[in-house]
GUSE-521376 format. One record per residue (C-alpha): residue in three letters; z negated, x, y negated. Coordinates in nm, 2 decimals. Each point is the difference from the previous one (the first is absolute). Example, Ala and Ser with C-alpha at 12.3 -4.5 7.8 and 13.67 -1.06 7.14 Angstrom:
<atoms>
[atom ALA; [-0.78; 1.23; 0.45]] [atom SER; [0.07; 0.14; -0.34]] 
</atoms>
This chain:
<atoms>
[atom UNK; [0.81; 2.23; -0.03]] [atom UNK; [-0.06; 0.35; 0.19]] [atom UNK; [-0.22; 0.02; 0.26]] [atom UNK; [-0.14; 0.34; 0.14]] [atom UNK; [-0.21; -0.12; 0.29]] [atom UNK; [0.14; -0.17; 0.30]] [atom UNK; [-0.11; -0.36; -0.02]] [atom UNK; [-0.20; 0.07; 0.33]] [atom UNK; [-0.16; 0.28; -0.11]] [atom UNK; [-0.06; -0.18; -0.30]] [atom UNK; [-0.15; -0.32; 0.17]] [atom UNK; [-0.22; 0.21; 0.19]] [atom UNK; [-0.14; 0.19; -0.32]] [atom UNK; [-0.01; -0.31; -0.18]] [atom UNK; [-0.21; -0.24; 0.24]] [atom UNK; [-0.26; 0.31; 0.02]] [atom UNK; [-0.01; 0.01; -0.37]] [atom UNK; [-0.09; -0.42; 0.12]] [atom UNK; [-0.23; 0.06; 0.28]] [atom UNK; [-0.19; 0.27; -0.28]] [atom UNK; [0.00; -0.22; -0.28]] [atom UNK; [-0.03; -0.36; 0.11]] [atom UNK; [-0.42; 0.08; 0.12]] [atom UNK; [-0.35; -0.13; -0.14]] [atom UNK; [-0.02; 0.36; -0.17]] [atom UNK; [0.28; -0.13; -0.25]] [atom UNK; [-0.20; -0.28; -0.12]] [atom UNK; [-0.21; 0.21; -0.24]] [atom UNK; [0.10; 0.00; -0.31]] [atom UNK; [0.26; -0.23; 0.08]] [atom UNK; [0.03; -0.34; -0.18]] [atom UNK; [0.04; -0.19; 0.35]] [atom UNK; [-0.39; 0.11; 0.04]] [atom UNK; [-0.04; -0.28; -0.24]] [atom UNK; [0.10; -0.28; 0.22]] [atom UNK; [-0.15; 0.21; 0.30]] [atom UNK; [-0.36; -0.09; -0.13]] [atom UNK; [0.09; -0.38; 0.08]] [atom UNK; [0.00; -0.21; 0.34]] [atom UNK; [0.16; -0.37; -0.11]] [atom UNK; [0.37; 0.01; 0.00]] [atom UNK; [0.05; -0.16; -0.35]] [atom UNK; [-0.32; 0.25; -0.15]] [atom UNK; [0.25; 0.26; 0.14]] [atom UNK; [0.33; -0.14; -0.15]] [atom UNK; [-0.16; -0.06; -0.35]] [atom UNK; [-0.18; 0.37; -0.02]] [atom UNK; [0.34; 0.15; 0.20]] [atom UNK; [0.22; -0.21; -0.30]] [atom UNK; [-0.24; 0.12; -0.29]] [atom UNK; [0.02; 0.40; 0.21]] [atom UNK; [0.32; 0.00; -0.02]] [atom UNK; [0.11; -0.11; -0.37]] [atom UNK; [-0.19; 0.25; -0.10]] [atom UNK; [0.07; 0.29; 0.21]] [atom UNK; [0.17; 0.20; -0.28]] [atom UNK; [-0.11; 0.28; -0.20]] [atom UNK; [-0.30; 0.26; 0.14]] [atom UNK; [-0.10; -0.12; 0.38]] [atom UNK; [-0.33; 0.03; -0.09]] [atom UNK; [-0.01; -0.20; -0.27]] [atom UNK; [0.20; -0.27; 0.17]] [atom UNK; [-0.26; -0.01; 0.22]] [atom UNK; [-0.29; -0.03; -0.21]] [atom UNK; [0.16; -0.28; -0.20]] [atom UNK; [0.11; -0.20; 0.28]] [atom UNK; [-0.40; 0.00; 0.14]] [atom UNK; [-0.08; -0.08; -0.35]] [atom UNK; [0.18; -0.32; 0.02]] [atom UNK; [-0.11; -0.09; 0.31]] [atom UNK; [-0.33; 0.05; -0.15]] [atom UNK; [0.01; -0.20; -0.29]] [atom UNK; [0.13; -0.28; 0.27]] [atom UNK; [-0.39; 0.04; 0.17]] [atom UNK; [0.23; 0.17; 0.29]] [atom UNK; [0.06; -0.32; 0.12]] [atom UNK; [0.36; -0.04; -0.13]] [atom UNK; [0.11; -0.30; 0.18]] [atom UNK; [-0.28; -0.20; -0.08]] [atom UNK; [0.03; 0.05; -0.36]] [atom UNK; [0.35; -0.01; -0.06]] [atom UNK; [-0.07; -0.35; 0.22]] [atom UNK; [-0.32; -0.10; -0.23]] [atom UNK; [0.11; 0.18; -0.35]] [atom UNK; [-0.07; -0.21; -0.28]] [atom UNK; [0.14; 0.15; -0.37]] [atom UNK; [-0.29; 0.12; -0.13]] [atom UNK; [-0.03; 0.16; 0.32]] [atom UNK; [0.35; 0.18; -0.06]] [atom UNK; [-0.11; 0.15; -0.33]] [atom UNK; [-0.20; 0.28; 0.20]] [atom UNK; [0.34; 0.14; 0.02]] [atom UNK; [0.15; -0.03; -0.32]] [atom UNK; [-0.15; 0.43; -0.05]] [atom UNK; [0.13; 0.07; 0.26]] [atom UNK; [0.28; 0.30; -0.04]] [atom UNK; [0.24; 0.26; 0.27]] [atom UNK; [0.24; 0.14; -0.19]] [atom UNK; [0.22; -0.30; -0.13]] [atom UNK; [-0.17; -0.20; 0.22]] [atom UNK; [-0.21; -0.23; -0.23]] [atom UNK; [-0.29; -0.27; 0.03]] [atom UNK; [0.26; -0.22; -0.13]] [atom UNK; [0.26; 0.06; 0.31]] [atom UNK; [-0.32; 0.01; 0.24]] [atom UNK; [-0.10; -0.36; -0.11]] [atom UNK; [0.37; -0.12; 0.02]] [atom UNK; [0.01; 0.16; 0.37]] [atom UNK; [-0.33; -0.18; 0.09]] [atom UNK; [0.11; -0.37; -0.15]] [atom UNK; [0.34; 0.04; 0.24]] [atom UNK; [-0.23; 0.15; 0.29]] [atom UNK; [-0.24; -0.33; -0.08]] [atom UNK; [0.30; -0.22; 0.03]] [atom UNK; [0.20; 0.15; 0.28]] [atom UNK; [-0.34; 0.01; 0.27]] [atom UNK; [-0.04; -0.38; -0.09]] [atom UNK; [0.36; -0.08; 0.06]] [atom UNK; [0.09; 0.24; 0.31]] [atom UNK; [-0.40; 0.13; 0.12]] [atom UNK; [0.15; 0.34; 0.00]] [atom UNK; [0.25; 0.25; -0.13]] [atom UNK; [0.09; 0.07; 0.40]] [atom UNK; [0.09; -0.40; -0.01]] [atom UNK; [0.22; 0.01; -0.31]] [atom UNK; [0.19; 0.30; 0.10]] [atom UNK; [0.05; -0.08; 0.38]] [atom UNK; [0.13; -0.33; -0.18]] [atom UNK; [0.21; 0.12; -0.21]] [atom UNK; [0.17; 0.28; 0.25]] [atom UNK; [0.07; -0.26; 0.24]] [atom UNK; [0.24; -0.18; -0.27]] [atom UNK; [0.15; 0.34; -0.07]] [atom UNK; [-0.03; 0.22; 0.30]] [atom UNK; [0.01; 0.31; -0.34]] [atom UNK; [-0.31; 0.16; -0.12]] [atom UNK; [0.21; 0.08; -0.30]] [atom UNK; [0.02; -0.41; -0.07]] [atom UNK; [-0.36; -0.04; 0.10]] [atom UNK; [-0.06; 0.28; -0.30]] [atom UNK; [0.20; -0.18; -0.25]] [atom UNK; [-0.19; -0.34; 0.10]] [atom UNK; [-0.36; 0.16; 0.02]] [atom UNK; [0.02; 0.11; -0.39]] [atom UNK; [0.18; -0.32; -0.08]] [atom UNK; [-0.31; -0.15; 0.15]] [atom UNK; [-0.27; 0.22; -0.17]] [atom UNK; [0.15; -0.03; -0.32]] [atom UNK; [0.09; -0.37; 0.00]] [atom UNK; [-0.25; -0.09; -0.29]] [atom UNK; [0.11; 0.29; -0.25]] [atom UNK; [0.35; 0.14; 0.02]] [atom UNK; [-0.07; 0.17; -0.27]] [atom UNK; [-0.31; 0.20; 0.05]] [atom UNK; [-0.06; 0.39; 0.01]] [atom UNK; [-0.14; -0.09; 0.32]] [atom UNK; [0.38; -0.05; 0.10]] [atom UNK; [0.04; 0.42; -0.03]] [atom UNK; [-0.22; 0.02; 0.32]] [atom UNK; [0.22; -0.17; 0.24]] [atom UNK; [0.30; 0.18; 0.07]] [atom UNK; [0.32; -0.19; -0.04]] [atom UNK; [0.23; 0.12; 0.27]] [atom UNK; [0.25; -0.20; -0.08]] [atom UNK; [0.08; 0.19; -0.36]] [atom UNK; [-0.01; 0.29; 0.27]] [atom UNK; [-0.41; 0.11; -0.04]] [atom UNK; [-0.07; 0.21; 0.35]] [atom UNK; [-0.33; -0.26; 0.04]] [atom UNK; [-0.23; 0.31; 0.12]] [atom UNK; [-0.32; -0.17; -0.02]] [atom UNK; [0.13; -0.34; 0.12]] [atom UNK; [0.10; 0.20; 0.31]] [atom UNK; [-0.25; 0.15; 0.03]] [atom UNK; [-0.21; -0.31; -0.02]] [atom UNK; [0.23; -0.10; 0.29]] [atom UNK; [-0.01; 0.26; 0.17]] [atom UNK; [-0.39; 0.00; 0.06]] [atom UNK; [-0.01; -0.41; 0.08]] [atom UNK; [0.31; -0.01; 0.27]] [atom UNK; [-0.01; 0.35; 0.19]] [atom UNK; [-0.24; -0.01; 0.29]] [atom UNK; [-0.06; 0.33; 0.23]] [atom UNK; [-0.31; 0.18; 0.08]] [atom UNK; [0.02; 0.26; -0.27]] [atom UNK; [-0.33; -0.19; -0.17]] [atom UNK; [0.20; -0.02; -0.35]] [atom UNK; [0.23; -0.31; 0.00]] [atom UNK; [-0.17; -0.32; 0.07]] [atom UNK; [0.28; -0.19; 0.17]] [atom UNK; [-0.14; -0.36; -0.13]] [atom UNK; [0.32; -0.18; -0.03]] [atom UNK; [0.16; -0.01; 0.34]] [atom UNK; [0.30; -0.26; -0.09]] [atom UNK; [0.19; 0.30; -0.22]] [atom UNK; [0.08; 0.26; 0.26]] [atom UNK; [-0.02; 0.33; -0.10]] [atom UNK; [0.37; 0.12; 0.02]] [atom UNK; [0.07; -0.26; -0.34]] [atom UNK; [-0.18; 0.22; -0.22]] [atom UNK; [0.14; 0.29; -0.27]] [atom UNK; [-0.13; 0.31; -0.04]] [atom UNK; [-0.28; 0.00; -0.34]] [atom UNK; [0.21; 0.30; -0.15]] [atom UNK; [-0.19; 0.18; -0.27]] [atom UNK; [0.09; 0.35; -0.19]] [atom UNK; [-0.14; 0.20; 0.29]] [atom UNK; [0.15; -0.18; 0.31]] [atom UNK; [0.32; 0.01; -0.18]] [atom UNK; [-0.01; 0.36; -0.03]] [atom UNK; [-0.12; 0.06; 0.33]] [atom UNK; [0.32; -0.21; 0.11]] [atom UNK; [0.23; 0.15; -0.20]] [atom UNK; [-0.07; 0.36; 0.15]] [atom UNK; [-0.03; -0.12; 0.36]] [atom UNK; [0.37; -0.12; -0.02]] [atom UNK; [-0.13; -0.40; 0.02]] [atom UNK; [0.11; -0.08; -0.40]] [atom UNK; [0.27; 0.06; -0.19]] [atom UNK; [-0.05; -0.23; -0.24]] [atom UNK; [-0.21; 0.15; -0.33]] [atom UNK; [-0.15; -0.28; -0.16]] [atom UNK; [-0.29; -0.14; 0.14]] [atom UNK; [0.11; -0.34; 0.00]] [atom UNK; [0.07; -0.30; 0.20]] [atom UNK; [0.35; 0.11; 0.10]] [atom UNK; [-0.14; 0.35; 0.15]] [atom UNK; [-0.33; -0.23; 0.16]] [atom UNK; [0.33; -0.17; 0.22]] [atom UNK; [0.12; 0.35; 0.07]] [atom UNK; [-0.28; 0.16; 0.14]] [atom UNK; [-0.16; -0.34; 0.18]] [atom UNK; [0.35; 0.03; 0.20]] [atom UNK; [0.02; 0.32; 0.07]] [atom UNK; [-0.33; -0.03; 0.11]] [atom UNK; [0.07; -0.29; 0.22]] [atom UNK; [0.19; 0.25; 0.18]] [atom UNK; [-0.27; 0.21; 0.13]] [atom UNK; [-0.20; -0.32; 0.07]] [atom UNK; [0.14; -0.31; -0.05]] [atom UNK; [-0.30; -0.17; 0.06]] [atom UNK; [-0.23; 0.12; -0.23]] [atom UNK; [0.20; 0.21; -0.27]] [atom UNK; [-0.28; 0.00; -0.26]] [atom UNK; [-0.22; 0.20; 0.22]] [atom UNK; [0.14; 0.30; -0.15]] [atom UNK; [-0.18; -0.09; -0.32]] [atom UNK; [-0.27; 0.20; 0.14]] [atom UNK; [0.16; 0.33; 0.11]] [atom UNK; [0.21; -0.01; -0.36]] [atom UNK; [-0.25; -0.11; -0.23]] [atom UNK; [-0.25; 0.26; 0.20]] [atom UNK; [0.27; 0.29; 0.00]] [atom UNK; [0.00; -0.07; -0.38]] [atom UNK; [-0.37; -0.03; -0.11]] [atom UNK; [-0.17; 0.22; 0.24]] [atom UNK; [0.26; 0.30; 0.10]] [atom UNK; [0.17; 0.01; -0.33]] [atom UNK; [0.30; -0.02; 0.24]] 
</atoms>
């Protein structure tokens, strides 16, 4: 792997890329606006969850449909996913993103249902579960056991990345990424304070990978699970505290400069 810049002088550029990036003035258009319109922690999870999964495809429209669940949910999503009855559930048996069908939605809402009865909160389950592993790569593997406990078989199963057949988990991460990092840049929500921040990997997509690759940060070409460990430890070095920071200055050098 060749690196042109010093790792200073890259460290330096980098957490300004950060500092420009992580700010209120990124939240438009953003899917993390979605949760942003919420004040309970588990209305934040489930809309953050929901944000996330479907984060894919046109921003925009990632966006829109996100707000459109949260709608149909009477933007109260933790009381309904508490209270949802099944003819309640058919509301979103329309419901379409992509691949993303009223069929997966209604499978994602019965395991919400369950798993807020059973632990009160997504923060709950995965503090739990990373405790007993000490690896957000296990937690991962143990989260879409969870969710996917009453249909193996589902198309809903597509959604969830399976890292452990070597899927990067982009939008998991990134799920992660906006529930455990807490600063003041107004974009993460920091709600789960038993995972500390320096446990997480890096939500890799198409345009932080590229932005990687040309900085000198990845070598490896596939934007898989294998290069997710490569860059979350090269990351590390620059701060081993909170590596996934540099979400923002990649994923902003990619989408906004075109880097």
């Amino acid at each position: 792997m060749h690196r042109s810049i010093p790792e200073p002088e890259l460290k330096e550029f980098l957490d300004f890329k950060v500092y420009q990036y992580n700010a209120p003035s990124f939240l438009e258009g953003d899917p993390v606006s979605v949760p942003h319109r919420f004040d309970k922690q588990q209305d934040i999870e489930i809309a953050a969850f929901f944000a996330a999964i479907l984060a894919w495809g046109q921003r925009s429209v990632a966006v829109k449909k996100a707000r459109e669940l949260m709608q149909r949910m009477d933007n109260q999503p933790w009381l309904f996913i508490l209270e949802a009855r099944k003819g309640e559930l058919r509301r979103f048996e329309d419901f379409v993103h992509r691949t993303f069908n009223g069929d997966d939605c209604i499978l994602f809402l019965r395991s919400l249902q369950r798993m807020y009865k059973e632990y009160g909160s997504l923060g709950n389950f995965f503090s739990r579960r990373y405790r007993e592993t000490g690896d957000m790569r296990d937690v991962l593997i143990a989260f879409r056991r969870e969710i996917l406990k009453a249909d193996w078989q589902s198309h809903a199963a597509k959604h969830l990345a399976k890292v452990e057949a070597n899927a990067s988990g982009k939008r998991l991460n990134l799920f992660l990424r906006w529930m455990v990092r807490k600063d003041n840049g107004g974009v993460d929500f920091g709600l789960w304070n038993d995972i500390p921040a320096s446990s997480l990997y890096i939500p890799l997509d198409v345009h932080s990978g590229n932005v990687a690759r040309k900085l000198g940060l990845l070598g490896r070409k596939q934007n898989d699970w294998k290069a997710v460990e490569e860059l979350t430890g090269v990351l590390k070095r620059l701060d081993p505290d909170d590596p996934v920071k540099y979400d923002f200055a990649l994923f902003g050098l990619g989408i906004f400069e075109e880097f």
